[in-house]
SEBAKE-651088 format. One record per residue (C-alpha): y, z, x. Coordinates in pm, 1 decimal, padded with zeros to 6 digits. Layout:
ATOM        c2        c3        c1
ATOM         Y         Z         X
...
***
This chain:
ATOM        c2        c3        c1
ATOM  -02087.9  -02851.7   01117.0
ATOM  -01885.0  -02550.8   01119.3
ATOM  -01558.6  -02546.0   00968.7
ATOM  -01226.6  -02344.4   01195.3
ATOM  -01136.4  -02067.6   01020.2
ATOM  -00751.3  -02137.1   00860.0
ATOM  -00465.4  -01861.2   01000.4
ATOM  -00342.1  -01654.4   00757.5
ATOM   00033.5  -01592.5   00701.9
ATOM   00234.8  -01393.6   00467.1
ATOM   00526.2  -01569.2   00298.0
ATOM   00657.9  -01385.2   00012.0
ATOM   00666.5  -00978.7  -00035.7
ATOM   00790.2  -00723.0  -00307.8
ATOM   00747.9  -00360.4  -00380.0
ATOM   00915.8  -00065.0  -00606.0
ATOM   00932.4   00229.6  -00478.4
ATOM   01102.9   00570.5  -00506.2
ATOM   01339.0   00485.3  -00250.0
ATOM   01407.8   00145.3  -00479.7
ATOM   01339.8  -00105.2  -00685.7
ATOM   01284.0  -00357.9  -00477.5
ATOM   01118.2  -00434.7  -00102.7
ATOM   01511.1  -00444.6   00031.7
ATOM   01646.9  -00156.8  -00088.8
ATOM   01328.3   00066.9  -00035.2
ATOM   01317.6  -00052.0   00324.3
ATOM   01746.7   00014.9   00407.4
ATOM   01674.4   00356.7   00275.9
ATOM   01347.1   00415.1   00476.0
ATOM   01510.0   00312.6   00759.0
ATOM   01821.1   00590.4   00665.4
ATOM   01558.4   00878.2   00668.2
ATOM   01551.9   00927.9   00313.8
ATOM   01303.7   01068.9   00110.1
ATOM   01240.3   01140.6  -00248.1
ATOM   01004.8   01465.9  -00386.2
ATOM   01084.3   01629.0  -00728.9
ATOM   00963.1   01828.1  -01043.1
ATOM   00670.8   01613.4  -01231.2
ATOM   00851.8   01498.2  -01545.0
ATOM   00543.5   01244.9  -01670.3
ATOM   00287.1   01527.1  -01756.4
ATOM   00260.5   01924.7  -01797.3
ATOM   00131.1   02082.9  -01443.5
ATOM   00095.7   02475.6  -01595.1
ATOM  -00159.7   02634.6  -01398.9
ATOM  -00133.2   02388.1  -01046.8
ATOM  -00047.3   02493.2  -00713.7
ATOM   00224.5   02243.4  -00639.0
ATOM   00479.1   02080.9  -00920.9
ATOM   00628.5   01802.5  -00706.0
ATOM   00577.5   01446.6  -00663.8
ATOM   00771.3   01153.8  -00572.6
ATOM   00794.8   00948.8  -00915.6
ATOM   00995.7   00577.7  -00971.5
ATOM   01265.7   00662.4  -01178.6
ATOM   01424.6   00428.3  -01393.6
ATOM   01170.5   00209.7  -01419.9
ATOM   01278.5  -00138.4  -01292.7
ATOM   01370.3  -00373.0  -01626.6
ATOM   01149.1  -00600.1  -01735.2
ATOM   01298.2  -00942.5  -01926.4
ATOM   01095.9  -00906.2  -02188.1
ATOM   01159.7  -00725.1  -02514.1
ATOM   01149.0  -00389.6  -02612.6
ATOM   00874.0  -00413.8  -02828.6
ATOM   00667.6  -00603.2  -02586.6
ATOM   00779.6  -00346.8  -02311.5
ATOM   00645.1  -00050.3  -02482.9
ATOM   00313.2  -00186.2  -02483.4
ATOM   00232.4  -00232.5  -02125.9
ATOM   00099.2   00044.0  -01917.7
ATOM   00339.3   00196.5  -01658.1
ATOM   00097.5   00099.9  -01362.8
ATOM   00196.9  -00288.2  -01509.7
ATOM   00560.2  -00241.0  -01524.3
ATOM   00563.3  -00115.0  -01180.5
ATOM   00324.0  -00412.2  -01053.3
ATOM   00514.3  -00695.3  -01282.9
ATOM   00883.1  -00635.3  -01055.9
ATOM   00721.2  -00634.6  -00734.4
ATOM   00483.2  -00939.4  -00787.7
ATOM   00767.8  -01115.8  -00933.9
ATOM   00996.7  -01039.0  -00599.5
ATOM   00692.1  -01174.3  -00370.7
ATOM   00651.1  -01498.2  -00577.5
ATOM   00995.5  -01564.6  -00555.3
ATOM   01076.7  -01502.7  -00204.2
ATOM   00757.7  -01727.1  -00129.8
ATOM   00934.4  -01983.5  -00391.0
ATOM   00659.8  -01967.5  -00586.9
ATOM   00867.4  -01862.4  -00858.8
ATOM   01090.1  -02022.5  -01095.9
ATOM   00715.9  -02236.8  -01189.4
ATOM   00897.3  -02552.8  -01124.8
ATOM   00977.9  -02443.8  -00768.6
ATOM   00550.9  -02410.2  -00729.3
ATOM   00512.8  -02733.8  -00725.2
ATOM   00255.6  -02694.3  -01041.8
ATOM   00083.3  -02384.2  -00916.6
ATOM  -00124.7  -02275.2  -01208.5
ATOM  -00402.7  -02150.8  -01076.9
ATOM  -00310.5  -01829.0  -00869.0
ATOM  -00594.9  -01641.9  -00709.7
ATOM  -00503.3  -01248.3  -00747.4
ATOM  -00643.0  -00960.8  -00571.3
ATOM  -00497.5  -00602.1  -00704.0
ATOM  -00589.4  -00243.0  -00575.4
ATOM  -00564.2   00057.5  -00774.7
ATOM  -00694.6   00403.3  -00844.6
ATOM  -00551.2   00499.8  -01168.8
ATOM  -00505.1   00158.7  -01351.2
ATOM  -00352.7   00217.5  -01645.8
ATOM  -00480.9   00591.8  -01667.7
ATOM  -00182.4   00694.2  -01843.2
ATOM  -00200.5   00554.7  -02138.8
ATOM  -00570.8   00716.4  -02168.6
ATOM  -00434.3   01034.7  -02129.7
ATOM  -00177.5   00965.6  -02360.4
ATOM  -00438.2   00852.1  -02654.1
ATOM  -00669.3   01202.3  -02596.3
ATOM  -00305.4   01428.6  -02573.1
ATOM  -00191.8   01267.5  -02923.2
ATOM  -00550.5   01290.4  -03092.1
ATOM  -00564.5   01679.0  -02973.6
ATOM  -00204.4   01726.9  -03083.6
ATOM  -00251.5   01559.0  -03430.3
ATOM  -00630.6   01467.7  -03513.3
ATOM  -00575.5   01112.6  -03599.9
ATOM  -00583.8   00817.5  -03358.1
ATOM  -00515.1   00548.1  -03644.1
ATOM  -00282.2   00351.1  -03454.7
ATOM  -00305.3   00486.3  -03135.0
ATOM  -00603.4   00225.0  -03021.9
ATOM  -00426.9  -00034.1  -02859.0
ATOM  -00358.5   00278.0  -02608.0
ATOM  -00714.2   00273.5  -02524.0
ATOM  -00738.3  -00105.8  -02480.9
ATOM  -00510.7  -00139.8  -02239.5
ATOM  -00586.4   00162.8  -01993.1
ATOM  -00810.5  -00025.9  -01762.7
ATOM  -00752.2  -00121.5  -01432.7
ATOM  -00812.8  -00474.4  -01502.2
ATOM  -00496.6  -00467.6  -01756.6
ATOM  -00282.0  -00492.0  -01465.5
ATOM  -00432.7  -00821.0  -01332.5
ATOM  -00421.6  -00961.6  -01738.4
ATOM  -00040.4  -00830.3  -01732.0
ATOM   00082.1  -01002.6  -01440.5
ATOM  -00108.8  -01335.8  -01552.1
ATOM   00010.8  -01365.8  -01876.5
ATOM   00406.5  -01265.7  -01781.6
ATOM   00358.1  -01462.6  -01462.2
ATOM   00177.9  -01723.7  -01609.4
ATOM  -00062.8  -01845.7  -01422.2
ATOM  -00456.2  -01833.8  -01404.8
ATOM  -00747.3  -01816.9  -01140.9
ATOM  -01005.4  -01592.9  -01003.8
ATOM  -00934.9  -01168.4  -00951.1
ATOM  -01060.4  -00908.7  -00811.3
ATOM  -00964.3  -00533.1  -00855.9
ATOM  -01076.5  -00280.8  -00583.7
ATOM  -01078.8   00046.5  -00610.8
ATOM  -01221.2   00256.8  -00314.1
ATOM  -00967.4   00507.8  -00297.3
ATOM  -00681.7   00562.5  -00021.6
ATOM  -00799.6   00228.9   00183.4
ATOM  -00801.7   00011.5  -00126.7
ATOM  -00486.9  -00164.7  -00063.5
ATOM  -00565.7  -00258.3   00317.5
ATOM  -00867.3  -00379.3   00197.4
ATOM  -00725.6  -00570.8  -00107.7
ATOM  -00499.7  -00749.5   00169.3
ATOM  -00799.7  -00781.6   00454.1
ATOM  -01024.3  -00915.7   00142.7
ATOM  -00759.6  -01207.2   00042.8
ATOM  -00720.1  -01255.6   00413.6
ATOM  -01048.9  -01305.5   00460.0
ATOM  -01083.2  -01558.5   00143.9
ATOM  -00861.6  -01769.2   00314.6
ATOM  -00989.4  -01760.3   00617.7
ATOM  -01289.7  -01894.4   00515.9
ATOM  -01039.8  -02212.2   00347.4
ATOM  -01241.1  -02093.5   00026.7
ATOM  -00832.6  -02084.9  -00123.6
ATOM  -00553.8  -02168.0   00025.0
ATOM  -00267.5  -01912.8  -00164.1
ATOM  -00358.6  -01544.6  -00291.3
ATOM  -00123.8  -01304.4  -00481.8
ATOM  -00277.5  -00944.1  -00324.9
ATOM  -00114.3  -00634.5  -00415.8
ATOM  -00133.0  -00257.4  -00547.6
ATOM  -00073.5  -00056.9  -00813.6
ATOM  -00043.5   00299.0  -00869.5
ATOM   00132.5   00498.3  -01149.6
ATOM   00084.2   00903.4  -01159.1
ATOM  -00160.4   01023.5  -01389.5
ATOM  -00232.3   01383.1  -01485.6
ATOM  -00616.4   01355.7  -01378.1
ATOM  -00559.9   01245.9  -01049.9
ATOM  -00238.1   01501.7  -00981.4
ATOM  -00496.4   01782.3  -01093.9
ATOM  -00754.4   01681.4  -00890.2
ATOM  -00604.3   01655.2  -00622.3
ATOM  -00434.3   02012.8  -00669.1
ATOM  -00803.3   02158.8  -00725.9
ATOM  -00894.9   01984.0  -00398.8
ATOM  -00590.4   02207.5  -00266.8
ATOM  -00492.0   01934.3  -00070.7
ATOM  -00094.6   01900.9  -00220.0
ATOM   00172.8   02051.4  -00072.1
ATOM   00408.2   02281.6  -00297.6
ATOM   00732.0   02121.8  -00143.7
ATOM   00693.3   01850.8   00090.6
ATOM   00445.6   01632.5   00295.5
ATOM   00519.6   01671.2   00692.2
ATOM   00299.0   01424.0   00859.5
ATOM   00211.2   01517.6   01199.6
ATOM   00378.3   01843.9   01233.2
ATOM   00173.9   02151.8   01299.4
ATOM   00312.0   02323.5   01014.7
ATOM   00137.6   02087.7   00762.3
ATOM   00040.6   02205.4   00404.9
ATOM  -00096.7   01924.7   00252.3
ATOM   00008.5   01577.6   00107.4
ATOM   00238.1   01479.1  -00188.5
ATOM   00163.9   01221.6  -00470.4
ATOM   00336.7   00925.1  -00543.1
ATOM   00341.9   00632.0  -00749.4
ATOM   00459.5   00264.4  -00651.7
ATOM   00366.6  -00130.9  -00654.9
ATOM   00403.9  -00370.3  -00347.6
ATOM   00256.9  -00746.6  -00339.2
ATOM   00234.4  -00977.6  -00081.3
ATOM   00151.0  -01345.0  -00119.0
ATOM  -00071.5  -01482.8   00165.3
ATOM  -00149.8  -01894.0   00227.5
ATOM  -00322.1  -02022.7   00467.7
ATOM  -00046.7  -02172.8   00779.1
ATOM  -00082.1  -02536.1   00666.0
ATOM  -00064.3  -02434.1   00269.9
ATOM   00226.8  -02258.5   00324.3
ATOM   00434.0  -02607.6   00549.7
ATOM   00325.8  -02837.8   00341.4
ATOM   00553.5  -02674.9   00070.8
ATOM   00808.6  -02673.9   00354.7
ATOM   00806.9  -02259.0   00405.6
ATOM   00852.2  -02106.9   00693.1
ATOM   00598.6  -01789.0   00692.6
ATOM   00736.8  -01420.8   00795.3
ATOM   00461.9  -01360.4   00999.8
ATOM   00032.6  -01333.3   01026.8
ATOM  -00228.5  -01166.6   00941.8
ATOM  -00373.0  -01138.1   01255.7
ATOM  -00640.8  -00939.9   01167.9
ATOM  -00850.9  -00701.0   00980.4
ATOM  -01075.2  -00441.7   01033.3
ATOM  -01306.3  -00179.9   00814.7
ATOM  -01558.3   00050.1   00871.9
ATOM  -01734.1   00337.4   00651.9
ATOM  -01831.9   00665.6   00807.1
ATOM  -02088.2   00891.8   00628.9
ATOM  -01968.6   01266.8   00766.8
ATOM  -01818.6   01389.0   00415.6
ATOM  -01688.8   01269.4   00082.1
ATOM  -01325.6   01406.3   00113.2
ATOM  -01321.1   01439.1   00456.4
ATOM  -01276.3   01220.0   00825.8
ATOM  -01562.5   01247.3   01105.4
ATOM  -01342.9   01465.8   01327.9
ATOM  -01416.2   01212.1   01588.0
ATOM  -01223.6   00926.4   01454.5
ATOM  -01506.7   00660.6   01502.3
ATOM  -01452.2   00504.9   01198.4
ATOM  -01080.3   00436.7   01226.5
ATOM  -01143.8   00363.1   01618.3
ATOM  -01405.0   00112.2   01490.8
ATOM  -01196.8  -00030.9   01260.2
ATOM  -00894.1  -00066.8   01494.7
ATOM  -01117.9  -00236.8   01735.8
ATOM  -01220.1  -00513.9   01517.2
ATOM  -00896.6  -00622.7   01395.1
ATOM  -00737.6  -00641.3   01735.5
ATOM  -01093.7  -00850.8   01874.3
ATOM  -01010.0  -01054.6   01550.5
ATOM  -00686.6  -01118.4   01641.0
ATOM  -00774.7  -01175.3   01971.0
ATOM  -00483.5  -00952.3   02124.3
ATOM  -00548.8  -00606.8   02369.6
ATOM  -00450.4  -00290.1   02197.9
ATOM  -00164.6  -00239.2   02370.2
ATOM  -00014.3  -00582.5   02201.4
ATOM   00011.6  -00349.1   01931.3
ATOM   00425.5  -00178.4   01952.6
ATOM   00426.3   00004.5   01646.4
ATOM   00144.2   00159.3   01376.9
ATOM   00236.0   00285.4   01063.9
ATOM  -00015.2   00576.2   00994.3
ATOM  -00188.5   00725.0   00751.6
ATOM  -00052.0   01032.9   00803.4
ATOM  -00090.9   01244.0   00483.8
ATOM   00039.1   01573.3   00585.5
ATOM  -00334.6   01711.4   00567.3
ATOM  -00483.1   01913.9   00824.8
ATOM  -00825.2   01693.8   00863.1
ATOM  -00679.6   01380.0   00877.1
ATOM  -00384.0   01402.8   01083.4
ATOM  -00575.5   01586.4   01338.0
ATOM  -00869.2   01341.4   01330.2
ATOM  -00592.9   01051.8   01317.9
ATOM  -00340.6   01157.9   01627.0
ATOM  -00659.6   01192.2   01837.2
ATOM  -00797.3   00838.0   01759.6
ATOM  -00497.7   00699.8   01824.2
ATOM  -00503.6   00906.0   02174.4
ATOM  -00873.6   00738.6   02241.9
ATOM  -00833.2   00360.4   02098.5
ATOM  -00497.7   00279.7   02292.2
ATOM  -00599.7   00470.7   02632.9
ATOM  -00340.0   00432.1   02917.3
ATOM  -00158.9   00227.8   02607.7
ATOM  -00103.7   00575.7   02373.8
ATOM   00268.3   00698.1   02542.1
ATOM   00381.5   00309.3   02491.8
ATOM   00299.6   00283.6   02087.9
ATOM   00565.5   00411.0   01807.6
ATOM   00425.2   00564.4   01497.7
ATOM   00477.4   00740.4   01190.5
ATOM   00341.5   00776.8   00832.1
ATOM   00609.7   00681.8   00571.1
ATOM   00397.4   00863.4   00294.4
ATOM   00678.6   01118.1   00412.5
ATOM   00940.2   00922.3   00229.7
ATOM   00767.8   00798.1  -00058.6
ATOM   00430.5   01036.9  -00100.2
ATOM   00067.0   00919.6  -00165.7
ATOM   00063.6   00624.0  -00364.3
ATOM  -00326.4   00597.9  -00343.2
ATOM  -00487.2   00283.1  -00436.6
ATOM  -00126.2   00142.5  -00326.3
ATOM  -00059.1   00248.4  -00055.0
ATOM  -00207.2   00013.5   00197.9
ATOM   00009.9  -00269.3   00010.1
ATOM   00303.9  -00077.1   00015.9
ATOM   00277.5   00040.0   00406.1
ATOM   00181.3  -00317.1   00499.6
ATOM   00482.8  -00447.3   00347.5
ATOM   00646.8  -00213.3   00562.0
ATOM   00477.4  -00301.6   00854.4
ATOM   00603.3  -00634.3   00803.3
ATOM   00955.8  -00570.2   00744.8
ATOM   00945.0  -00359.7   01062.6
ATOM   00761.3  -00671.0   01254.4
ATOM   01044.5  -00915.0   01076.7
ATOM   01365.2  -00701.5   01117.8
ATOM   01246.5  -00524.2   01407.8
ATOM   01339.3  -00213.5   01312.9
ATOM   01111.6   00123.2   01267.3
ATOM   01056.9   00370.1   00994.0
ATOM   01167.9   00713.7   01142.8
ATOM   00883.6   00981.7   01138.7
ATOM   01092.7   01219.5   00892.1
ATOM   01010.3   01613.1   00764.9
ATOM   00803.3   01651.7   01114.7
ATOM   00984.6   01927.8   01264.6
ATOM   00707.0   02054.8   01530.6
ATOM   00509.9   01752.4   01609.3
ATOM   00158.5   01839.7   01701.0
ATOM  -00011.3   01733.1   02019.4
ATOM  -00045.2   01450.1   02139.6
ATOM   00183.3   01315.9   01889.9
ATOM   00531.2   01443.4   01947.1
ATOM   00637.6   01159.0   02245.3
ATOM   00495.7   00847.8   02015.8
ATOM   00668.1   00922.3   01666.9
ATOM   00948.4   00716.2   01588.2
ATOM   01319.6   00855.8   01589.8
ATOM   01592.7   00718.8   01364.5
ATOM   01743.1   00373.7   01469.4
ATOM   01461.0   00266.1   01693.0
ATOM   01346.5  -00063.4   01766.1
ATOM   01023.0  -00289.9   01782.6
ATOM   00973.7  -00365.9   02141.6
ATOM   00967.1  -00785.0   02145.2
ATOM   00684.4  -00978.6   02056.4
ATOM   00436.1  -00685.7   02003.5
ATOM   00257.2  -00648.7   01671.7
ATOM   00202.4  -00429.8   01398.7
ATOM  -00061.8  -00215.7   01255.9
ATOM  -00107.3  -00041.7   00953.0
ATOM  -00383.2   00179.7   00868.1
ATOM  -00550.7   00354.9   00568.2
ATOM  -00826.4   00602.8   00501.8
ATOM  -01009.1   00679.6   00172.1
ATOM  -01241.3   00930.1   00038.7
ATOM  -01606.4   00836.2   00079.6
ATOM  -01512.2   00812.5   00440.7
ATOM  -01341.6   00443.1   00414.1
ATOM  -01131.7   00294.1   00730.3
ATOM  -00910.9   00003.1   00707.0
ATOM  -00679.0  -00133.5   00979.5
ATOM  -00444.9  -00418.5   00922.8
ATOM  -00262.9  -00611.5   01222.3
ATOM   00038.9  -00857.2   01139.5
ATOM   00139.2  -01035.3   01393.4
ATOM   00493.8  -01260.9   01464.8
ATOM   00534.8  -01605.7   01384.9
ATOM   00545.8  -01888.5   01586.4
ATOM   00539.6  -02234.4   01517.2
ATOM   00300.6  -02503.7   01675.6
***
């Protein structure tokens, strides 16, 4: 007998970003137009072509001591705020207020890990020769630190899983723990990303020549090229009836998920936009809705040539007749690249503009390139009612991940 598939909702969310250091004050000053690009202060860049990123500074505090502080990875103090702000608002968080949830499923996304501290162990052995003392840096620079970080200040325990494949990794972190539930294998996942600047991945990057030496302009047909960031965003996720019998009312669903893989070249899109047509095509038959349910995306828009040109035209061919009704834009203008999290953190945006209807202005685009110019969002617009939400993310090795949140409504 085959079991019905459990609906997904999302009930708690966090993030710090470079607009804040929370979800609430990273969304008022999206929402404002504001954006935040500066000098790299975490690592030398002599000999790049661009010097900028956008970078989280201060550091959220941590209530923990100094001493214990020092030793975490800055990937893992940006993750431990946000996952912290998602447990709570899902009052999962004081413990007590869990109702004895001690066994937390956890699905993280990141590129870098805890790269840093890596780099940091090979800069001070060069420097000085000796690396007596300087081990515990290379125990704790992998990307599954993170997940033992935010279980042991969290406290709680359960099955994890860390993906990694690239750009898309956060969309698919979320469509993954959607997915899990789905099939009522859990009932409550924690599912964000992770991403703190490293020095390997800002130079690679720059010898890809795909940064920008001032500032990302999604969409516009004066382009040069994207800017990295770093930030964390979490989300938790329960299945519908998980989440009422705790007596919570959910912010919205997770209507559905869609990924597909195209083959046409390792750092760049299939000029056709198949993939990310494909993809958008099985999370709206997922979610059962038309495209033009859709009232908003929020794009992957990097600022590169390839893939906004690829992405404005597969927008043009998915939502047909549909296109001049849809609002986009690509908040990596705001915050930059954040990589491996970048799905969480533009989901949890895609939320916030399904919840507060409001929409992320399409900022830094001063000639909008065809067809794109009618369909990105102005300052102080507004989420048409009861339309949903997409978010979308594209990796290297030719990965394509759509997300669609959808509103609430109680049965």
């Amino acid at each position: 007998m085959s079991v019905e598939s459990a609906s997904v909702v999302v009930t708690g969310l966090g993030a710090v970003t470079p607009l804040g250091k929370n979800a609430s004050l990273s969304w008022r000053n999206l929402l404002e137009g504001r954006w935040v690009v500066g000098p790299v202060t975490l690592f030398d860049t002599e000999g790049c072509h661009s010097h900028v990123a956008s970078e989280v500074h201060p550091l959220p505090e941590l209530e923990i001591s100094a001493k214990t502080c020092s030793r975490l990875p800055r990937a893992s103090r940006l993750a431990l705020p946000a996952a912290h702000e998602a447990l709570a608002m899902a009052g999962l968080w004081p413990r007590d207020l869990g109702r004895g949830l001690l066994e937390l499923p956890l699905v993280l996304s990141t590129t870098g890990g805890g790269m840093a501290f890596g780099e940091t162990f090979l800069r001070l052995s060069y420097q000085r020769g000796r690396v007596r003392g300087r081990l515990p840096l290379v125990a704790r620079y992998q990307p599954q630190q993170q997940v033992l970080d935010l279980q042991e200040h969290l406290g709680f325990q359960g099955p994890s899983v860390v993906l990694a494949n690239a750009c898309a990794s956060g969309s698919n972190a979320i469509g993954h723990a959607a997915d899990w539930i789905r099939s009522r294998e859990v009932d409550c996942v924690l599912v964000g990303g992770v991403e703190a600047l490293s020095e390997l991945i800002f130079v690679g990057f720059d010898s890809l020549q795909t940064l920008s030496p001032d500032l990302c302009r999604p969409f516009d047909r004066n382009r040069k090229g994207l800017i990295l960031g770093e930030a964390s965003a979490f989300v938790v996720l329960e299945s519908q009836e998980h989440a009422l019998s705790r007596g919570i009312r959910p912010l919205c669903y997770v209507s559905g998920y869609g990924h597909l893989t195209d083959l046409y070249h390792l750092t760049q899109p299939s000029p056709d936009g198949s993939a990310l047509i494909g993809a958008l095509d099985q999370a709206v038959k997922q979610a059962k809705l038309p495209p033009e349910a859709i009232g908003y995306v929020n794009a992957h828009g990097t600022g590169t040539p390839a893939n906004d040109l690829m992405e404005a035209w597969a927008y043009y061919r998915f939502f047909g007749e549909a296109f001049h009704q849809l609002r986009v834009s690509s908040t990596k203008a705001a915050i930059g690249h954040s990589l491996g999290a970048s799905g969480c953190v533009e989901a949890v945006f895609s939320i916030l503009a399904l919840v507060t209807r409001q929409l992320p202005p399409q900022i830094l685009c001063e000639d909008p390139m065809e067809p794109m110019g009618p369909i990105l969002v102005r300052k102080s617009e507004t989420l048409r009612p009861g339309a949903s939400v997409a978010s979308v993310n594209l990796g290297f090795g030719g990965s394509n991940a759509a997300l669609l949140f959808s509103p609430y409504e109680p049965q």
